[in-house]
N, C-alpha and C positions, 0 to 999 in steps of 0.2 A: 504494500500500500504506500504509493510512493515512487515518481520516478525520477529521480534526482540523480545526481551523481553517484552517491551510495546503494539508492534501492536500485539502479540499476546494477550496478557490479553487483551488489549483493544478487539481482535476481539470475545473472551469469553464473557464479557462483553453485548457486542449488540446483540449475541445469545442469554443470558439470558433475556436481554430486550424485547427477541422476533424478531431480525430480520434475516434474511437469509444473510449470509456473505462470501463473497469469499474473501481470503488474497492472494496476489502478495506476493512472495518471492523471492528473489535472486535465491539462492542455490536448487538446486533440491533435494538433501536429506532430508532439511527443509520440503519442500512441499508434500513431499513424507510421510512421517512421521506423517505430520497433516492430510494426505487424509486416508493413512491406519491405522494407530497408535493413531488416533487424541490426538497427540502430540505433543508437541517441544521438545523433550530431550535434543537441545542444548543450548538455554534459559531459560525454565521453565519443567522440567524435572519431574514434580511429580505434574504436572495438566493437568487434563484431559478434553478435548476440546468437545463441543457440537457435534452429526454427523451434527447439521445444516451449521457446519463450514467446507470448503472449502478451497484447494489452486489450486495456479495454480505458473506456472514462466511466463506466458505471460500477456502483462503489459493487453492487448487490451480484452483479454478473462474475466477477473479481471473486467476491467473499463465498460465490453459490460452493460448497463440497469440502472447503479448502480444511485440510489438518492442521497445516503452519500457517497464523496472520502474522507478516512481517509486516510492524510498522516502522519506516521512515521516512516519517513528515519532520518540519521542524517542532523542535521541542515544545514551544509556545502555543501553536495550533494542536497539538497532540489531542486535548480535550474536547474542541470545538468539534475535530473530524471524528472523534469516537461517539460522539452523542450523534451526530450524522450516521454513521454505521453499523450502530448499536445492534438495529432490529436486524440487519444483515449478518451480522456474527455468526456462525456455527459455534452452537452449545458447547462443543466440545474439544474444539479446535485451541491448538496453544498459540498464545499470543506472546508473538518475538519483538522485542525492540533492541530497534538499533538507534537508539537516541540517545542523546548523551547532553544531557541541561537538567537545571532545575527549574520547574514551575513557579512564574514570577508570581507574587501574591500570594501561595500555599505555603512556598517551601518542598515541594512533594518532588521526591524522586519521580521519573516513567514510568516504572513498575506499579509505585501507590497511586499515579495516575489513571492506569489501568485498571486495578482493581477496582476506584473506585467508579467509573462510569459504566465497565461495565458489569460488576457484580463477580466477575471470576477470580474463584480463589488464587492462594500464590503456586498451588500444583501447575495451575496451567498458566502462568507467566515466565516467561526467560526473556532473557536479555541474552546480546552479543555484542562484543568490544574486547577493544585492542588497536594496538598499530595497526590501525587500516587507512593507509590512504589509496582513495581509490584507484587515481594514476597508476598507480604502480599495482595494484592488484585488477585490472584491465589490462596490462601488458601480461600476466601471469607469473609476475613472478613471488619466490617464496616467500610467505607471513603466514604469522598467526594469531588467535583469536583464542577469547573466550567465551564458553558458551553459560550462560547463569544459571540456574533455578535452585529453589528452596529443595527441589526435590528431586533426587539425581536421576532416577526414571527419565523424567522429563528431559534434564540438561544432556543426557546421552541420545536421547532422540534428536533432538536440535543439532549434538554435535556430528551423527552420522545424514541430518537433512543438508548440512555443506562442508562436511568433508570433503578438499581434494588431493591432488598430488601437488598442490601447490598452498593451499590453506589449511594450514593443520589448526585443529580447533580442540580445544581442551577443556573440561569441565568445572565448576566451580559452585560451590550453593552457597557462596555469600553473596548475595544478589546487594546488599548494601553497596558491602565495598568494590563492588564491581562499577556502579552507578556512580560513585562520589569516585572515583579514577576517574572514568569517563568526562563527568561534567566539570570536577575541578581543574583538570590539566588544559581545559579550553583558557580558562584563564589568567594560571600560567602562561599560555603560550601567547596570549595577549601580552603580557611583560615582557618577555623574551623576545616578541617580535619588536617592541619598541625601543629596546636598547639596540638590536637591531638598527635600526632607522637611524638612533643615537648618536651608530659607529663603534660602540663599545664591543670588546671581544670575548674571548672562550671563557675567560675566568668570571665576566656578568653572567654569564649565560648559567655557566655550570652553578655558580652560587645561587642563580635564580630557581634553577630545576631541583638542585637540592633540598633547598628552605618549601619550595613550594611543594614537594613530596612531604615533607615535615607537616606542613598544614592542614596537604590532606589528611595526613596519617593522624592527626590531633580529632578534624573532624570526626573521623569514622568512628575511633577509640570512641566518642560521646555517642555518638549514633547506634554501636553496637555491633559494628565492621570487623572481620578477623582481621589483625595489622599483618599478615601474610599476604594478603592480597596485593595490597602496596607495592611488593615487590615483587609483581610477577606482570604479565603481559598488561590487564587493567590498570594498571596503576605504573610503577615505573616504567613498562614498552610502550605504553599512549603517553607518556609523558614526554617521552625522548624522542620519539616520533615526531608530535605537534611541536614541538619546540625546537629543532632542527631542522626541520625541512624546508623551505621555500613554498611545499604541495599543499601544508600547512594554511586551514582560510582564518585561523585566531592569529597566527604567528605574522600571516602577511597583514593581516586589517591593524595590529600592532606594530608592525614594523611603519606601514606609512603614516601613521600619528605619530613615529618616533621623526621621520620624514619634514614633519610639518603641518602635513594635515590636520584638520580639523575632525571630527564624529562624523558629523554632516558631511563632511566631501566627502571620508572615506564609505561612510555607508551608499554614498553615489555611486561608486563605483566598482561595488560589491556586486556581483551578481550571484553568489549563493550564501549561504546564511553562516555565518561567522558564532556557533553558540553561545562561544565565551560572551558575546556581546550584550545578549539580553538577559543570561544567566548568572551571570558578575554579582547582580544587587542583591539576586534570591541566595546565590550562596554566603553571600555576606549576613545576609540575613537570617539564615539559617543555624550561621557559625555562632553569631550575637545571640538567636534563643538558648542555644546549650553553653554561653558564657564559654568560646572557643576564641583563641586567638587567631584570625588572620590576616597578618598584616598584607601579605603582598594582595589578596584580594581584595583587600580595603583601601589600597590605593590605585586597582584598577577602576573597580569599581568610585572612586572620585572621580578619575581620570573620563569613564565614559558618560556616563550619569549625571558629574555634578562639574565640572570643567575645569578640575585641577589641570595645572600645564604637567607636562611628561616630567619638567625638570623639574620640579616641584617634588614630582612624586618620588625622586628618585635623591633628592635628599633626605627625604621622609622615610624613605628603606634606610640607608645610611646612618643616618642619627639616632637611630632607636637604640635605647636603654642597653647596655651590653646582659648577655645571658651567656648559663654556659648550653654546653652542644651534647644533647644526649635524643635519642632516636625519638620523634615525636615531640620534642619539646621548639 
């Protein structure tokens, strides 16, 4: 549900895995394009699509039979398009996200997203994440992934639905700390991308990817997250991913604020959704209910939100209180 740059590789993906795929798209050219072209020229313009893959624009044509709902929409709409697809759901069918934000105004992870509009327990929700940028896993080459659920039935199912020779995907039933990797390291990579832009080199960077695993890891610890997670694909391999690469859409919409730009320009000139961007405040906000410190999201979060300058922000890291350095602190 979804065809964007993600849901398409992802729906590549479970083709090659083997399974029969129909993708929901918005836009009718989109769908048009993957039915006769099997393409996306607007997203991934130079990979070419299984014929086992399918689209359609009707949500209920899409959702008729389906086992696995893969949602990737943006995080923010997640809600509006579930209450639209609700009645379309199959009862029994497990519902996969591949979104990676937090619900502005809630606080709510995708997962508690999910359950709550449409009524399904946590048996049948999983998540997937990890270093996926899509680039590169459209060209085929090797990554991996994790697949979440409370309940490993489940996350074994999801991880043999995209299994390939080139996606190895591994299992996990901390659905928490899976989600708080995901969403947090967007905006990380929003910092990282702007010292970036700065001119600053390996040693901001790495201090930034550091402290900002630290923060996750503070979060999760209050949330109830196994701190194992942290360092494995969710959590440290999405981390180093977005924050490294150029492929990266929080690193790049960071790096051109470090640039010069403005929100407003750089949101011009976006043309796919930058998570970090609108999930900055909710995790901020999140981290403030359970009395968590994060600093570096709380000077992204000024930085998009409220119009602190870059340079600002980045004495504001700098000058804080000396502490010592122990794992989550």
């Amino acid at each position: 549900m979804g065809a964007g740059s993600f849901g398409t590789v992802f729906a590549r993906i479970m083709a090659d895995a083997g399974c029969d795929v129909t993708v929901w798209g918005r836009r009718a050219p989109v769908v048009e394009a993957i039915n006769e072209r099997h393409a996306n020229p607007d997203y991934l313009p130079d990979m070419e699509l299984p014929a086992t893959v399918r689209a359609t624009t009707d949500p209920a044509e899409a959702l008729a039979g389906a086992g696995l709902v893969v949602l990737a929409v943006p995080a923010q709409t997640l809600r509006a398009n579930l209450a639209d697809w609700r009645g379309a759901l199959p009862g029994d069918a497990v519902l996969v996200s591949l979104m990676k934000g937090i619900e502005r105004g809630t606080g709510m992870r995708m997962s508690q997203v999910i359950a709550e509009v449409t009524g399904a327990d946590a048996r049948r929700i999983a998540v997937v994440t990890g270093p996926n940028l899509a680039a590169e896993i459209a060209a085929r080459q090797p990554c991996a992934a994790v697949a979440g659920c409370t309940d490993e039935d489940t996350a074994r199912r999801v991880q043999a639905a995209c299994m390939t020779p080139y996606y190895r995907v591994y299992t996990n039933t901390d659905v928490i700390g899976c989600e708080l990797g995901g969403a947090v390291k967007n905006v990380i990579a929003l910092c990282v991308g702007a010292t970036v832009g700065l001119g600053f080199g390996d040693n901001t960077r790495a201090m930034l990817m550091t402290r900002g695993l630290a923060e996750t890891a503070r979060l999760g610890a209050a949330l109830g997250a196994d701190e194992h997670t942290f360092a494995g694909l969710a959590g440290m391999g999405d981390l180093i991913a977005s924050c490294s690469s150029p492929l990266s859409r929080n690193r790049t919409f960071g790096e051109n604020l470090g640039k010069g730009m403005s929100v407003d320009e750089v949101v011009a000139i976006t043309k796919q959704t930058a998570e970090g961007v609108k999930s900055s405040e909710a995790v901020l906000e999140l981290a403030r209910k359970h009395d968590v410190e994060m600093p570096i999201t709380e000077v992204v979060a000024s930085v998009i939100h409220h119009g602190m300058d870059i340079k600002d922000a980045v004495v504001a890291l700098m000058t804080r209180s000396p502490k010592p350095e122990r794992y989550g602190v």
